[in-house]
VOZA-867905 format. One record per residue: chain; x, y, z of N, C-alpha, C in turn. Coordinates in pm, 1 decimal. Example, Ala and Ser with C-alpha at 12.3 -4.5 7.8 and 13.67 -1.06 7.14 Angstrom:
<nuvos>
NUVO chain   n_east  n_north     n_up  ca_east ca_north    ca_up   c_east  c_north     c_up
NUVO     A   1319.0   -569.0    780.0   1230.0   -450.0    780.0   1320.0   -330.0    780.0
NUVO     A   1285.0   -225.0    708.0   1367.0   -106.0    714.0   1290.0      3.0    787.0
</nuvos>
This chain:
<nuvos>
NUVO chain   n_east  n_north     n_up  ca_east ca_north    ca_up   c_east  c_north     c_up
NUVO     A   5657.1  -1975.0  12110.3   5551.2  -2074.3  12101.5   5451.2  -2051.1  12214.7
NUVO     A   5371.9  -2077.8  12149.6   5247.2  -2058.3  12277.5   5145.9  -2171.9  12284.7
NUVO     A   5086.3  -2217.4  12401.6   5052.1  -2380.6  12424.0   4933.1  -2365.7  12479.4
NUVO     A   4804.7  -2425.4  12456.2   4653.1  -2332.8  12543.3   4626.2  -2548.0  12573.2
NUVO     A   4598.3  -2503.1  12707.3   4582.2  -2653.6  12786.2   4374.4  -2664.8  12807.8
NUVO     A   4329.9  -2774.0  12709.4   4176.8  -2792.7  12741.7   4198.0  -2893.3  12816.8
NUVO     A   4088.0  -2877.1  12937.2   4070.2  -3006.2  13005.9   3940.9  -3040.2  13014.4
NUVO     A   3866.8  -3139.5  13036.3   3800.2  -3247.8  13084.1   3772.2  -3349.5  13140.4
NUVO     A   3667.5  -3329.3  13235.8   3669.3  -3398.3  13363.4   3503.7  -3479.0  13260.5
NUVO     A   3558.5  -3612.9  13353.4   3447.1  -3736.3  13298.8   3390.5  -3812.5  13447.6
NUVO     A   3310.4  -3885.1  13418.4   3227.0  -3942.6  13504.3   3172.9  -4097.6  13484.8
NUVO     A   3193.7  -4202.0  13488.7   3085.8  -4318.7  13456.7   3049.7  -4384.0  13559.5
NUVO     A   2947.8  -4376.8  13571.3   2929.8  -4458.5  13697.0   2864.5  -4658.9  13688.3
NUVO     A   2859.7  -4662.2  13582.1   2893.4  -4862.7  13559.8   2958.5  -4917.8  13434.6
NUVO     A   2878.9  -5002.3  13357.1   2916.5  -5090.5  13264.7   2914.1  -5010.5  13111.9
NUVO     A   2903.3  -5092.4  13027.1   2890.0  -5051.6  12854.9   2799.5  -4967.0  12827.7
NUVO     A   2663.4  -4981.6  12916.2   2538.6  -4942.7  12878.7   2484.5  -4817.7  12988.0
NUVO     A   2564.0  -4752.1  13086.0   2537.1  -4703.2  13147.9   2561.8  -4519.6  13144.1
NUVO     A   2531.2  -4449.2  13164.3   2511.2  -4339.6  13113.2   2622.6  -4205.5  13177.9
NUVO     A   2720.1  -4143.7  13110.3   2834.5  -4083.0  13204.6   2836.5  -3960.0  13205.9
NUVO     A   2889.5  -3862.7  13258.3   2905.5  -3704.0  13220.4   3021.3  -3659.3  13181.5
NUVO     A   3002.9  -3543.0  13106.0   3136.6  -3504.4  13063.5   3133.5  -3308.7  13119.5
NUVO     A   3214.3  -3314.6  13117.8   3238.0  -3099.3  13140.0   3387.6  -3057.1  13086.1
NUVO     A   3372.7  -2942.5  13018.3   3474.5  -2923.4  12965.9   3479.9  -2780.8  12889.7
NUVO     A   3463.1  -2680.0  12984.1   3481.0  -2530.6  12965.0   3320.7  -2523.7  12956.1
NUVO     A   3251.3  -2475.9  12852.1   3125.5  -2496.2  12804.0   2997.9  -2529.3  12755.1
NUVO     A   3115.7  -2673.6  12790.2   3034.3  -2811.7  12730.1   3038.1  -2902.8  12838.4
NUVO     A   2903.0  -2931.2  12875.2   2873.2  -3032.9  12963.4   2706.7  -3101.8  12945.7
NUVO     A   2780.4  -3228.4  12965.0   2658.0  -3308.5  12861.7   2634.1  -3442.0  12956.6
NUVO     A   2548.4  -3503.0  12912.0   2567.1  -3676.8  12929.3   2604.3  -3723.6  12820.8
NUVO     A   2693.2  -3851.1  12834.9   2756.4  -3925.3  12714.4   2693.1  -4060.6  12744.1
NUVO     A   2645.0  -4120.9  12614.3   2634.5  -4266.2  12692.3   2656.3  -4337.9  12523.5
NUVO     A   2690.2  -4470.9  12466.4   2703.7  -4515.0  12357.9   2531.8  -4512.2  12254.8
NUVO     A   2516.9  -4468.8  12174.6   2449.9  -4439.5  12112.4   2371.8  -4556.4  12028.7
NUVO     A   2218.3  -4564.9  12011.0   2144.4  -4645.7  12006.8   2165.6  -4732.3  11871.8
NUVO     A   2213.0  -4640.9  11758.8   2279.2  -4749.8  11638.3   2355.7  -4834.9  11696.8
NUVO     A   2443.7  -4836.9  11805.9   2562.8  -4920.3  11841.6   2464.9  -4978.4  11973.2
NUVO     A   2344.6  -5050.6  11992.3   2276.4  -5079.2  12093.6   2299.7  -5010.4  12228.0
NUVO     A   2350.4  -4898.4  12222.0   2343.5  -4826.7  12399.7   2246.4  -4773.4  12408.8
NUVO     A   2247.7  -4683.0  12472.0   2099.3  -4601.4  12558.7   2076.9  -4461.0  12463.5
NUVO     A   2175.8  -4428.9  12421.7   2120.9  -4315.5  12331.5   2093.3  -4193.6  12415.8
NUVO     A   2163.9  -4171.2  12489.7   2098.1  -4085.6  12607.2   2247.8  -3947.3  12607.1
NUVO     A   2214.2  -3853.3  12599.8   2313.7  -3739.7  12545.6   2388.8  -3712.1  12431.2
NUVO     A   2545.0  -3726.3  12454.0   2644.3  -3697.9  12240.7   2710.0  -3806.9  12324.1
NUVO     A   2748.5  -3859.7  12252.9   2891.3  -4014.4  12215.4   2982.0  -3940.8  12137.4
NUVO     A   3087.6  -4039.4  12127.4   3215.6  -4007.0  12131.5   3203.0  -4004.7  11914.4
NUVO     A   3149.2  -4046.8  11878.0   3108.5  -4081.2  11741.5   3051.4  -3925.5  11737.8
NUVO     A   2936.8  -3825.0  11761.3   2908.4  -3715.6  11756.9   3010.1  -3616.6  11764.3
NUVO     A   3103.8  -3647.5  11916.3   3176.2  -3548.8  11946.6   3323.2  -3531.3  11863.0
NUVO     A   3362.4  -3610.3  11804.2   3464.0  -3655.3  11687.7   3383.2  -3575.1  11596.3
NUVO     A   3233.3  -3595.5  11534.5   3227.5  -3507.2  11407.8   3219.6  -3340.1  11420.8
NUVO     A   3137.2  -3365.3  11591.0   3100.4  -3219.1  11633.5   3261.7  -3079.6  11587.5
NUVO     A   3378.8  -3196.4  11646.6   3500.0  -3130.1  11663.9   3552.9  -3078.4  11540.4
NUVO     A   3527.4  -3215.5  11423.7   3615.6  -3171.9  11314.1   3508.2  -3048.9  11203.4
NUVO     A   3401.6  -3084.9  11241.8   3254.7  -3004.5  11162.8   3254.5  -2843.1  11193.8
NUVO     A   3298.8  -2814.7  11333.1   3312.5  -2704.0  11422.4   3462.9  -2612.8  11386.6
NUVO     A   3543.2  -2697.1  11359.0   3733.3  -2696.9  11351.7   3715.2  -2625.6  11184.6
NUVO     A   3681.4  -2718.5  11125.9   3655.6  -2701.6  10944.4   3595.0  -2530.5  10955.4
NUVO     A   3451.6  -2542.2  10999.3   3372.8  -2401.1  10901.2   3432.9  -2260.4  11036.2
NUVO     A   3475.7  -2279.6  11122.5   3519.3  -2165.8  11174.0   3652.0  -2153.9  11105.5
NUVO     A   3763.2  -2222.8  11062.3   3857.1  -2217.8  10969.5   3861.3  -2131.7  10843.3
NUVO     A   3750.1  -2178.7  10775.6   3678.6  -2165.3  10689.4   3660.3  -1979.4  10661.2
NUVO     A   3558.0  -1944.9  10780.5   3505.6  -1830.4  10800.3   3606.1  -1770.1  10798.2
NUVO     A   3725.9  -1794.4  10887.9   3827.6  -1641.9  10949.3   3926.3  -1682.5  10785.6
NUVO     A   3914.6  -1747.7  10728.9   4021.7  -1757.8  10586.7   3939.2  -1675.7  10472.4
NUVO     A   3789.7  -1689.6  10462.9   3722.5  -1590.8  10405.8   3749.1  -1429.4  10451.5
NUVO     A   3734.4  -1460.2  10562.7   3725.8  -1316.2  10644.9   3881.2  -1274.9  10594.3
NUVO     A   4002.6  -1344.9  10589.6   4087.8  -1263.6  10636.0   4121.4  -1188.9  10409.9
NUVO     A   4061.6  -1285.7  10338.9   4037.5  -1297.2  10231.4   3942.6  -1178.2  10170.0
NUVO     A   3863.5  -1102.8  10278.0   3796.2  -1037.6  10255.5   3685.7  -1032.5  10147.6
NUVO     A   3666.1  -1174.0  10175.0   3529.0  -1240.5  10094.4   3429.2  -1179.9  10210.1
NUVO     A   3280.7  -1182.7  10190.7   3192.8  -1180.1  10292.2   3049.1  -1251.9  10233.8
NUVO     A   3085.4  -1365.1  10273.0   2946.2  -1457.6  10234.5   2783.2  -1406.2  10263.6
NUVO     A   2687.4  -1398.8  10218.8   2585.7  -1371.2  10278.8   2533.3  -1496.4  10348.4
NUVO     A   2586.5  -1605.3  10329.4   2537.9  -1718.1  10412.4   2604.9  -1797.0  10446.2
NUVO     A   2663.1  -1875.9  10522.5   2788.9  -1970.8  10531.0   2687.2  -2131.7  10591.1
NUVO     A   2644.1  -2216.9  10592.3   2646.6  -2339.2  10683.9   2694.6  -2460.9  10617.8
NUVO     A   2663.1  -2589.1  10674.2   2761.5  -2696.0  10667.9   2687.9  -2812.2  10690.4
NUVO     A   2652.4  -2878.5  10633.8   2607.2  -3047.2  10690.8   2762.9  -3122.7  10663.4
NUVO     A   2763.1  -3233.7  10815.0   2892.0  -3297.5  10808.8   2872.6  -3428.1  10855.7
NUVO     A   2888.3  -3547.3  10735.4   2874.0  -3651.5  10779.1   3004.5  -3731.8  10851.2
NUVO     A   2969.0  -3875.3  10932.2   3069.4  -3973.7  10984.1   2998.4  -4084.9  10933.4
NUVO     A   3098.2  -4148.6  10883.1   3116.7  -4301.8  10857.9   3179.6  -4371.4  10971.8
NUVO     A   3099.2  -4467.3  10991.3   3190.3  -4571.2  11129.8   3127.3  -4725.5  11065.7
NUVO     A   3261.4  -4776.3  11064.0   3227.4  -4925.4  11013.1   3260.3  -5005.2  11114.7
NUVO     A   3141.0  -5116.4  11132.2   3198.7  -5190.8  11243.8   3197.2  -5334.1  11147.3
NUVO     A   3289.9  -5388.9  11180.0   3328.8  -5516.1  11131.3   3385.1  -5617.2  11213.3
NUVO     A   3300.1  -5694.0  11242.5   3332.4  -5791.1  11374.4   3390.4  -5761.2  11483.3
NUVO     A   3279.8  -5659.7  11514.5   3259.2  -5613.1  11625.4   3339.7  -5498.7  11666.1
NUVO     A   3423.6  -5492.7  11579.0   3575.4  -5337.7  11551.5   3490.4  -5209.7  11512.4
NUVO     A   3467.8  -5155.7  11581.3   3447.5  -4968.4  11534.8   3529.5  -4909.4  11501.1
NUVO     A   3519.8  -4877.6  11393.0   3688.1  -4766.4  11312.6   3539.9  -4657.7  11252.3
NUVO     A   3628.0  -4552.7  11279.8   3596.4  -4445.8  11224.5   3674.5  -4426.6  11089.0
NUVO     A   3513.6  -4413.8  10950.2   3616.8  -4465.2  10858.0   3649.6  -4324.3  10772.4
NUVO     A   3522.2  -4260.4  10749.0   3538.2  -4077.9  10684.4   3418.8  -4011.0  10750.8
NUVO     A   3499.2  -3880.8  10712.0   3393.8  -3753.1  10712.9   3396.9  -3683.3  10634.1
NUVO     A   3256.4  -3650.2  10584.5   3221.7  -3523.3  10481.5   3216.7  -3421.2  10511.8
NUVO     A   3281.2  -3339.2  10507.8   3195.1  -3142.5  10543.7   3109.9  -3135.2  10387.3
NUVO     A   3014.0  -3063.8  10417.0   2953.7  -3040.4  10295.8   2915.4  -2915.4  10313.7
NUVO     A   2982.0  -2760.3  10302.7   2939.6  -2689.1  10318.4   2906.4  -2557.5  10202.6
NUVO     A   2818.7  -2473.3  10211.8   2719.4  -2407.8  10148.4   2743.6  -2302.3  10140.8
NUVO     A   2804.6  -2240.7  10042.5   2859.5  -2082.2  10104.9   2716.7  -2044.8   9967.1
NUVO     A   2715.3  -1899.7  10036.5   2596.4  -1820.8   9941.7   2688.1  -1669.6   9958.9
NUVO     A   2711.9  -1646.9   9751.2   2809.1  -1548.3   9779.9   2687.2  -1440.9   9701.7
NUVO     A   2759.5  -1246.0   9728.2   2686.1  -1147.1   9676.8   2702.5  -1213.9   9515.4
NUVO     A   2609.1  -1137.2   9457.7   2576.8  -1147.9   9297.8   2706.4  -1070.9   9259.5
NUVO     A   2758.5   -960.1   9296.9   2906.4   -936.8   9218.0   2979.5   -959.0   9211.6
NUVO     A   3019.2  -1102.2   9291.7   3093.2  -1153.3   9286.7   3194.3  -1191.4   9140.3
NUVO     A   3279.6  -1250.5   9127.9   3274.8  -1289.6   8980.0   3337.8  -1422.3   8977.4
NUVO     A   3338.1  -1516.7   8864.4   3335.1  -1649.2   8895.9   3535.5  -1654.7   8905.7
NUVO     A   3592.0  -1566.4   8882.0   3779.8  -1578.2   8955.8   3711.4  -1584.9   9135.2
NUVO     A   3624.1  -1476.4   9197.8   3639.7  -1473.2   9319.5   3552.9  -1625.5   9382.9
NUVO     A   3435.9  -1696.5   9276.4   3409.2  -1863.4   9348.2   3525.9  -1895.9   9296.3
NUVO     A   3587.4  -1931.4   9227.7   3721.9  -2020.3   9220.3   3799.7  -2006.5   9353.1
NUVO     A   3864.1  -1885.7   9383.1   3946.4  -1838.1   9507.3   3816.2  -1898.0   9656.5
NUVO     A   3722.9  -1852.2   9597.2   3652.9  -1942.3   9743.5   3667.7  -2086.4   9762.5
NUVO     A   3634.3  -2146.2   9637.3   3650.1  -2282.0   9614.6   3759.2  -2350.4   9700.5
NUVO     A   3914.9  -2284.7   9650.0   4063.1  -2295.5   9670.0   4087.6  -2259.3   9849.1
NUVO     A   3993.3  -2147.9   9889.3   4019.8  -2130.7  10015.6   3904.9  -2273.2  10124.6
NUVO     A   3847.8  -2286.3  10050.8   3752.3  -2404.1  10135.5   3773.4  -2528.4  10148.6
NUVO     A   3881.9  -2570.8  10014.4   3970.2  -2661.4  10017.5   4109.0  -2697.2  10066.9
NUVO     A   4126.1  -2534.7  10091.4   4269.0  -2535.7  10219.7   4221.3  -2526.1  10406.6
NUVO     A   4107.3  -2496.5  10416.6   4085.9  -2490.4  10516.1   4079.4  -2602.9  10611.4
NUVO     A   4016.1  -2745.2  10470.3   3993.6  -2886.2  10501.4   4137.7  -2887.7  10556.4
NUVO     A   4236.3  -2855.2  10496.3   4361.8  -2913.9  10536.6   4407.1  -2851.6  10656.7
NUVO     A   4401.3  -2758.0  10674.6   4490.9  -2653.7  10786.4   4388.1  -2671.8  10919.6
NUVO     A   4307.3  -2691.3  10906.9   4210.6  -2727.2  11028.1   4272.3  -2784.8  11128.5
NUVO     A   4283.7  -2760.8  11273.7   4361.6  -2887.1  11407.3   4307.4  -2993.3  11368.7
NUVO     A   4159.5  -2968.8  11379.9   4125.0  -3174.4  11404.1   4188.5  -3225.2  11300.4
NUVO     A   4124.2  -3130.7  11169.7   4148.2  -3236.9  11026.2   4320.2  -3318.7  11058.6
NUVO     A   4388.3  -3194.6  11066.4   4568.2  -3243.0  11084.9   4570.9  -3355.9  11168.1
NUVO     A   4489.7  -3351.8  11308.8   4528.5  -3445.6  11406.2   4488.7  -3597.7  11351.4
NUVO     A   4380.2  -3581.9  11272.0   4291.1  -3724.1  11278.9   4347.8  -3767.1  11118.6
NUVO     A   4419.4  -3662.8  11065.4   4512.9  -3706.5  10923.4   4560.7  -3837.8  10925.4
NUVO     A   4561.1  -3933.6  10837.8   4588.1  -4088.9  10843.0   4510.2  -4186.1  10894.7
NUVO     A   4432.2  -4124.3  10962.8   4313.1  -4205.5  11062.2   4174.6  -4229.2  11011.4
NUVO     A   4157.8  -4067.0  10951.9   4003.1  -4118.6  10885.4   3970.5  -4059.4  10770.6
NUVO     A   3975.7  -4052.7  10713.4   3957.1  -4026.5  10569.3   3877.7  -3922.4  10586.9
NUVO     A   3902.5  -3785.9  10436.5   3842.3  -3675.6  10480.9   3800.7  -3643.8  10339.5
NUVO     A   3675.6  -3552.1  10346.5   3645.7  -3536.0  10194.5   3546.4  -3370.8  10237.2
NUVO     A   3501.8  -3357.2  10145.6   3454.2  -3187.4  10066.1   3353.2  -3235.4   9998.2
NUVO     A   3249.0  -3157.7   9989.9   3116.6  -3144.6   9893.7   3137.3  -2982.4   9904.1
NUVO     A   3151.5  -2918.3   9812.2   3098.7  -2749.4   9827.0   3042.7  -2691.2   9729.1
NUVO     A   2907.7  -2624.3   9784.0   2848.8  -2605.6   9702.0   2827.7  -2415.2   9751.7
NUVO     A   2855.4  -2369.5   9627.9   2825.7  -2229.2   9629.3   2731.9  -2168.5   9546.2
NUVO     A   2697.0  -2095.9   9563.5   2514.4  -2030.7   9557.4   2553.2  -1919.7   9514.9
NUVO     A   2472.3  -1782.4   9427.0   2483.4  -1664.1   9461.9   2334.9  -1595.1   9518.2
NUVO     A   2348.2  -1547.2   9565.4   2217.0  -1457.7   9635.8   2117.9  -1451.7   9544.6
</nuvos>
């Protein structure tokens, strides 16, 4: 077994509304609660960095399962939504969409979009975040494939 340790170091220096830092290998930002939820809006919130993770987790998944599949997309990207419901005053994170876009060669043939299809729909699953945040927030797929 092998175990890889991320860390992150944080910062706030006051109340609800006040603006904090984060660092964490490559990523270093300001965090502060985000202006839909009346904060300052000032850097990524924890609402971004939750989709950033699972949006990021999903299509690199994605890629090396194509890759190892020896598909080769001419285009790969992804729009990925979050749902957050607040209900008296409770923030739950309720789903996320990946919605991602593969654009395959024209010789493809429609057995090899099926097998893409099947691999883009296992990737949702095998993903860390997706696994970690499994039971917590609801997860869903839009995929749409293109040919050149």
């Amino acid at each position: 077994m092998s175990e890889h340790t991320f860390t992150l170091t944080a910062s706030w220096p006051g109340g609800r509304n006040s603006v904090g830092e984060i660092a964490a290998g490559q990523l270093q930002t300001k965090v502060s609660i985000p202006p839909e939820m009346d904060g300052p809006g000032i850097g990524t919130n924890p609402d971004e960095m939750l989709l950033g993770a699972a949006a990021t987790c999903y299509i690199i998944t994605l890629a090396a399962m194509l890759e190892r599949a020896k598909f080769e997309p001419t285009e790969l990207t992804m729009t990925s939504e979050g749902i957050v419901d607040v209900t008296n005053g409770v923030f739950t994170y309720m789903k996320i969409t990946h919605k991602p876009r593969i654009i395959i060669p024209r010789d493809y043939t429609e057995k090899d979009e099926r097998h893409i299809v099947r691999l883009a729909e296992k990737a949702e699953k095998t993903c860390m975040i997706s696994k970690a945040i499994q039971g917590n927030v609801e997860m869903a797929l839009e995929i749409t494939i293109d040919y050149e």
